[in-house]
C-alpha positions in Angstrom: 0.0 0.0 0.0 1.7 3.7 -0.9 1.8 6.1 1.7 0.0 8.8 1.0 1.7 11.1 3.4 4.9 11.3 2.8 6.7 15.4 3.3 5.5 18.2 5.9 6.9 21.5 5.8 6.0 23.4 9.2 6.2 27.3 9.0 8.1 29.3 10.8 9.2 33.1 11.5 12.4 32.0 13.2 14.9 29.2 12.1 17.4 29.3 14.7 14.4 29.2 17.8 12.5 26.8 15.8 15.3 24.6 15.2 16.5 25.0 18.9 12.8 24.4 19.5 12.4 21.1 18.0 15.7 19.7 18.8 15.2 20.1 22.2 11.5 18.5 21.8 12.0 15.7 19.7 15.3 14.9 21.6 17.3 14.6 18.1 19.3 17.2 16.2 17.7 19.3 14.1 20.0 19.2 10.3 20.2 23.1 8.8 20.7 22.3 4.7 20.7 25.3 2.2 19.1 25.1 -1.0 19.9 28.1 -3.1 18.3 31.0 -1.4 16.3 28.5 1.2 17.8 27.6 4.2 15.5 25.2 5.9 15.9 22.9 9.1 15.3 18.8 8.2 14.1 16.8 11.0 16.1 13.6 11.1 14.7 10.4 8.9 15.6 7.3 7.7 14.9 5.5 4.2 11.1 5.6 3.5 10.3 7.2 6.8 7.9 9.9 6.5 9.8 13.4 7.3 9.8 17.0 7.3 11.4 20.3 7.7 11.1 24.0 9.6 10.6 26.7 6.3 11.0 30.2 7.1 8.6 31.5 4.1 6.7 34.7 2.9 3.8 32.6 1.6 3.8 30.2 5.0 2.5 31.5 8.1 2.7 29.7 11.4 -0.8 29.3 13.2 -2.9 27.1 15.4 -5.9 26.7 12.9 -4.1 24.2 10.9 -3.4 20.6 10.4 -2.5 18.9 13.9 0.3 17.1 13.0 1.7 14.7 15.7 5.2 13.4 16.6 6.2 10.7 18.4 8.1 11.2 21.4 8.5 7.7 21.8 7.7 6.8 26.1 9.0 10.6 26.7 5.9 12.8 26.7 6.5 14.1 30.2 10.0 15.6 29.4 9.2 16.3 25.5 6.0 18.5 27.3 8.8 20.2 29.5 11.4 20.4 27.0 8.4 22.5 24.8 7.5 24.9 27.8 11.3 25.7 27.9 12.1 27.0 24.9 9.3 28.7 23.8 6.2 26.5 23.3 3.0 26.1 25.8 0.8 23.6 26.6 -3.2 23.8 25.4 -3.9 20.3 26.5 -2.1 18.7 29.2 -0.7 15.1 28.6 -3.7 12.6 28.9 -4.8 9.2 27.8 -6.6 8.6 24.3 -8.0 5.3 24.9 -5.7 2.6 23.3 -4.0 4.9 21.5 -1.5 5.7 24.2 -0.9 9.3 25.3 -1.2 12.8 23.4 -0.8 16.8 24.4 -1.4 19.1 22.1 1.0 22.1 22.3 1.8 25.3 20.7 5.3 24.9 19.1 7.9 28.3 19.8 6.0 29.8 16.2 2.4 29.5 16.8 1.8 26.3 15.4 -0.3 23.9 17.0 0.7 20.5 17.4 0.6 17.3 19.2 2.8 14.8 21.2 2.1 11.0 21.1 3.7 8.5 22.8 2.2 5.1 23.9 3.2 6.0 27.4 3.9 8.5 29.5 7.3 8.2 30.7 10.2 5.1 29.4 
């Protein structure tokens, strides 16, 4: 079966925080590649895996009336959640079960853009 999502590009108005941002998040490092007159910040990804990237853009504008895109913080959510509050993001929903899909919050990343935290546990 394809996979029918396969690139996100996340807006924001500042690399450098967003990347810091993230890195600390996601616990991973955050790649800066160049492209011309783009510079963009890659999140890490392997083979087929489905990935994305931090765009500073005119057209793009960060926001919390999007998509809600979720990453796995893989049995981290706790410390993900308070790795967000310090640098720059805040919580809308807490950390809380959804049912047997493990564990979500929903967050507004250091840009504006809402988005959400899974993990199928709270803490490793």
């Amino acid at each position: 079966m394809p996979r029918y999502a396969v690139w996100f590009d996340i807006p924001v108005l500042d690399l450098d925080r967003a990347m810091s941002f993230y890195s600390a998040m996601l616990d991973v490092q955050v790649k800066r590649e160049v492209y011309g007159a783009l510079t963009i910040g890659v999140l890490p990804h392997d083979g087929e895996d489905v990935a994305g990237c931090l765009v500073p853009s005119a057209e793009l504008k960060p926001g919390p009336d999007g998509i809600l895109l979720y990453f796995n913080v893989s049995g981290r959510l706790e410390e993900a959640v308070a790795a967000a509050e310090s640098h720059g993001g805040s919580v809308l929903e807490p950390a809380g079960p959804i049912g047997a899909f493990g564990f979500r919050a929903v967050l507004l990343d250091s840009e504006g853009n809402r988005i959400a935290l899974h993990s199928e546990r709270l803490v490793a």
